[in-house]
C-alpha positions in Angstrom: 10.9 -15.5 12.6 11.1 -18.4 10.3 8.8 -20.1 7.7 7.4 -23.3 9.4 8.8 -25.8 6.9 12.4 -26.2 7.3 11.4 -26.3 11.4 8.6 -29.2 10.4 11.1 -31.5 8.3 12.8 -31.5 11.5 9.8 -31.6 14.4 7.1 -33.3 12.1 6.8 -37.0 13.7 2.8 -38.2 12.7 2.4 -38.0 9.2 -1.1 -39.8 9.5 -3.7 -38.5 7.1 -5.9 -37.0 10.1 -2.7 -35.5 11.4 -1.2 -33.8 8.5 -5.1 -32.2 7.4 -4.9 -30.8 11.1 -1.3 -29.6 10.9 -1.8 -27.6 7.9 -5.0 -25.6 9.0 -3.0 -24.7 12.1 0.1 -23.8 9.7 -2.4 -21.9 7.5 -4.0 -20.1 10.7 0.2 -19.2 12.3 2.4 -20.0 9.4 5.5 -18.8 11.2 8.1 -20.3 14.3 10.5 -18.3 16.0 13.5 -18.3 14.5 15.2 -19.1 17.9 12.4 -22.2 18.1 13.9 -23.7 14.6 17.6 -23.1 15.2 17.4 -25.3 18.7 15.5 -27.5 16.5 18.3 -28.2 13.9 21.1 -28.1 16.4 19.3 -30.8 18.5 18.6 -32.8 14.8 22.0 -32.2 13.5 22.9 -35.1 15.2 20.0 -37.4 15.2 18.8 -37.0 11.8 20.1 -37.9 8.3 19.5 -35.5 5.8 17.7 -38.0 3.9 15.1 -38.0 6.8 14.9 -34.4 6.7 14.3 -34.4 2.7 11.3 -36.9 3.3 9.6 -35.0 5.7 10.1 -31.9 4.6 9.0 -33.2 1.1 5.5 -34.2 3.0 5.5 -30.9 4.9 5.6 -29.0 1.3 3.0 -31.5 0.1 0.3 -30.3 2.6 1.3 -26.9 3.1 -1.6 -25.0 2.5 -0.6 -21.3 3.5 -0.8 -18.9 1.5 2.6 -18.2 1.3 3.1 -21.6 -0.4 1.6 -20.7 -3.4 3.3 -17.6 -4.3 5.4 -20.4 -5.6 3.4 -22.9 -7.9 4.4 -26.0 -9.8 4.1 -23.9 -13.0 6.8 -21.1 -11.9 10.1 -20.4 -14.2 13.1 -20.2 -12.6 13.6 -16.4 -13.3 10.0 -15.6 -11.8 10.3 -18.2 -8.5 13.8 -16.2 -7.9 12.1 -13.0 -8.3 8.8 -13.7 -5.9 11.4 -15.6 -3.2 13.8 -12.7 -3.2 10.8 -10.3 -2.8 9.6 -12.0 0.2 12.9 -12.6 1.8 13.3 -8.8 1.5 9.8 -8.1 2.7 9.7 -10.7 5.8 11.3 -10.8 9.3 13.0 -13.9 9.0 15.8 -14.5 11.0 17.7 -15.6 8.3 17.8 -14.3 5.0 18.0 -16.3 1.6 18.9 -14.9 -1.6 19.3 -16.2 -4.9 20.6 -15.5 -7.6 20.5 -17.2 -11.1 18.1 -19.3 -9.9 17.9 -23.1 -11.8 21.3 -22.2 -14.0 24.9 -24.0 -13.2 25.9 -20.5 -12.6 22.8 -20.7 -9.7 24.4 -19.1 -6.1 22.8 -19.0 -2.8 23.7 -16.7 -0.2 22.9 -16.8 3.5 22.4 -13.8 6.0 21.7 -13.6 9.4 19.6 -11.2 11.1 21.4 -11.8 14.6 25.3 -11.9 13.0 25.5 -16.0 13.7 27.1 -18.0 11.3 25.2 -20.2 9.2 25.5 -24.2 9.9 26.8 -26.4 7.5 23.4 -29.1 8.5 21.0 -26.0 7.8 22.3 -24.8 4.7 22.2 -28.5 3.0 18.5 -28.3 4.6 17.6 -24.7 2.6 19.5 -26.3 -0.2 16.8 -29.8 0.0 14.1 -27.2 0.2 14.5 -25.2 -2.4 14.9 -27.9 -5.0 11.7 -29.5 -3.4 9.8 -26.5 -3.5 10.8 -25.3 -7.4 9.5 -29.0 -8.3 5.8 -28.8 -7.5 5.7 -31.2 -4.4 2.1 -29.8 -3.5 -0.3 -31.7 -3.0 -2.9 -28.6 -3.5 -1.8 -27.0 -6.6 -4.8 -25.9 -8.1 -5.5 -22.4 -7.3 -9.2 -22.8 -6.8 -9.3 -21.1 -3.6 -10.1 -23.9 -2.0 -7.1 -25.6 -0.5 -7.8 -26.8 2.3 -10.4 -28.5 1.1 -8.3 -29.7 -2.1 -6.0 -30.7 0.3 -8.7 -32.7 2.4 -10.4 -34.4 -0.3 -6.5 -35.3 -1.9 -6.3 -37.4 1.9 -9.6 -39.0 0.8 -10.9 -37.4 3.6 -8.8 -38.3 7.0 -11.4 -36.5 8.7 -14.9 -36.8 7.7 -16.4 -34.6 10.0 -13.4 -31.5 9.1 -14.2 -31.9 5.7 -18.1 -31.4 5.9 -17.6 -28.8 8.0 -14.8 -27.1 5.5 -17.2 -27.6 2.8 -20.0 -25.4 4.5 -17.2 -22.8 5.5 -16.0 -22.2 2.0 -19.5 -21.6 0.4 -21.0 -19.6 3.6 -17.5 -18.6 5.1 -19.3 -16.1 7.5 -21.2 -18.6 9.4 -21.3 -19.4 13.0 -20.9 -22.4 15.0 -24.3 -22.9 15.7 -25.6 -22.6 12.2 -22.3 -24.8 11.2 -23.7 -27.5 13.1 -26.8 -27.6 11.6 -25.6 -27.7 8.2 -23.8 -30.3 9.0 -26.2 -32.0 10.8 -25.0 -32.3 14.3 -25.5 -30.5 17.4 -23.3 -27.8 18.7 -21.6 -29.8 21.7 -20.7 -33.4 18.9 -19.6 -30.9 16.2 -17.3 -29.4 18.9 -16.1 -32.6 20.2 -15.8 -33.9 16.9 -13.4 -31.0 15.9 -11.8 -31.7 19.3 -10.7 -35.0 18.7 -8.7 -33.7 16.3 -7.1 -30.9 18.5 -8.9 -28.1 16.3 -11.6 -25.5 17.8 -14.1 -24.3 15.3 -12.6 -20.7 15.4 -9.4 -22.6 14.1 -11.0 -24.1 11.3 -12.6 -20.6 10.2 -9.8 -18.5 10.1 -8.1 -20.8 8.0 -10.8 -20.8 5.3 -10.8 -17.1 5.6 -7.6 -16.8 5.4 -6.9 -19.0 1.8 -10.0 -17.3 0.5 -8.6 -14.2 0.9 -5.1 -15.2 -0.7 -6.9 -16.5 -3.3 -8.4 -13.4 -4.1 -5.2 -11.1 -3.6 -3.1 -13.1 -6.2 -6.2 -13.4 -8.8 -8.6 -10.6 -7.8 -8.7 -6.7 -8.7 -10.8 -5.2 -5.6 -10.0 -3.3 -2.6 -9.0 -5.3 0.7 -12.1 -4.1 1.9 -14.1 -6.3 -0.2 -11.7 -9.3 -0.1 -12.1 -9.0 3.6 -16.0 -8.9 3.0 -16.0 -11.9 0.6 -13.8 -13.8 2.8 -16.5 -13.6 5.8 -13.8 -11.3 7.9 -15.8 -8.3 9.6 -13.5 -6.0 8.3 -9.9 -5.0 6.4 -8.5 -4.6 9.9 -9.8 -8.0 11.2 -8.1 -9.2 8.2 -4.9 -8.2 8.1 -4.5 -8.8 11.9 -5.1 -12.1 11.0 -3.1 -12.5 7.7 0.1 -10.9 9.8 0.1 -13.7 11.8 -0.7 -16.2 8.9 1.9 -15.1 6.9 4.5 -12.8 8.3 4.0 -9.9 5.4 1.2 -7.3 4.7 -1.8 -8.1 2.5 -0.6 -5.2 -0.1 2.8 -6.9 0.3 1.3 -10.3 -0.3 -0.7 -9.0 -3.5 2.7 -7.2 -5.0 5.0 -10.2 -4.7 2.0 -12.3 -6.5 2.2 -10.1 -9.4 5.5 -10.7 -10.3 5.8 -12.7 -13.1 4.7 -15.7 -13.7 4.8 -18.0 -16.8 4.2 -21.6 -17.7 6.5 -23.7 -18.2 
């Protein structure tokens, strides 16, 4: 498996306000490709794209990316600490390719590549990771405060693309246990326009829940002392298993992984 960005800087073609609210809730909710699904991706890019394409869109990728996994690495990390919490994960995660570091943000700063499958690492992807890794060590997020919020940060940062998303994210986050049916009439719609209004988009309102689940819960693993039982219970899940079903496919690692790699230090600069 990969991480989705580096496969979004090269797939990523509406960067519309509406589009890029719906893309991240469906990158929080499945925040992995294959790794197969990426490498086709840069081989058919290589030649197609400058890597000064690439850098802007994965610099708006970054910006929007609301998964968890994003803000292991916030705008306020050291060097020292975003090397330590990357390595972590790199060791912890089935990624297809692994990226150490070492000396992170120092001219004596090295980058090593290694493949899961034995294949040799192309020149166009490693200058890609390299684009990426300075992007994401400068605090190109558009939803860096940790409020446990961020999908709705993120909405209300787009001013809102989508009105109707953002009402309905706003009644998710305070009640994150509630149905469709009482959705709608906290929103003040009935159940067939809020579901074609969330249709228009391309999102069911399954979709949108999981996703506030999901960065509720992260919230409270990297900020929270309490058992994954009640994390899964404050975060509307019906229980741990639910949740960690859920946050496996979100994120790739284990909740008690997640919470340990969060916990590595982190200072400001």
């Amino acid at each position: 498996m990969s991480y989705h960005l580096l496969c979004d800087a090269l797939t990523l073609r509406d960067t519309g306000e509406s589009a890029l609210l719906v893309h991240a809730i469906h990158r929080v909710v499945s925040g992995l490709v294959t790794h197969d699904h990426y490498a086709n991706a840069a081989q058919s890019a290589a030649g197609e794209l400058s890597l000064t394409k690439v850098r802007q869109q994965l610099a708006i990728a970054i910006a929007v990316d609301a998964n968890p996994i994003a803000a292991l690495f916030p705008p306020t990390v050291r060097a020292e600490d975003f090397e330590s919490r990357w390595n972590a994960l790199n060791q912890a995660a089935h990624f297809g390719v692994k990226t150490c570091l070492e000396n992170f943000g120092t001219d004596a700063e090295e980058v090593s590549r290694i493949s899961a499958t034995g294949e040799r690492d192309e020149l166009f992807r490693a200058e890609m990771m390299s684009h990426f890794l300075e992007l994401l060590s400068g605090g190109h997020r558009a939803n860096i405060v940790d409020d446990g919020r961020a999908i709705l940060t993120l909405s209300a940062n787009l001013e809102p693309a989508a009105p109707a998303i953002h009402e309905v994210l706003e009644l998710l986050y305070a009640e994150p246990g509630v149905g469709i049916e009482q959705c709608a009439t906290g929103v003040g719609a009935s159940l067939r326009t809020l579901q074609r209004q969330l249709a228009r988009h391309g999102l069911l309102f399954a979709q949108l829940k999981q996703a506030v689940r999901i960065t509720i819960a992260g919230h409270r693993m990297r900020n929270c002392y309490e058992s994954l039982t009640t994390t899964a219970q404050v975060a509307g899940f019906f229980d741990s298993a639910h949740m960690i079903h859920a946050w496996q496919t979100a994120c790739g690692i284990s909740p008690s992984t997640y919470r340990s790699i969060a916990k590595l230090s982190v200072h400001a600069r």
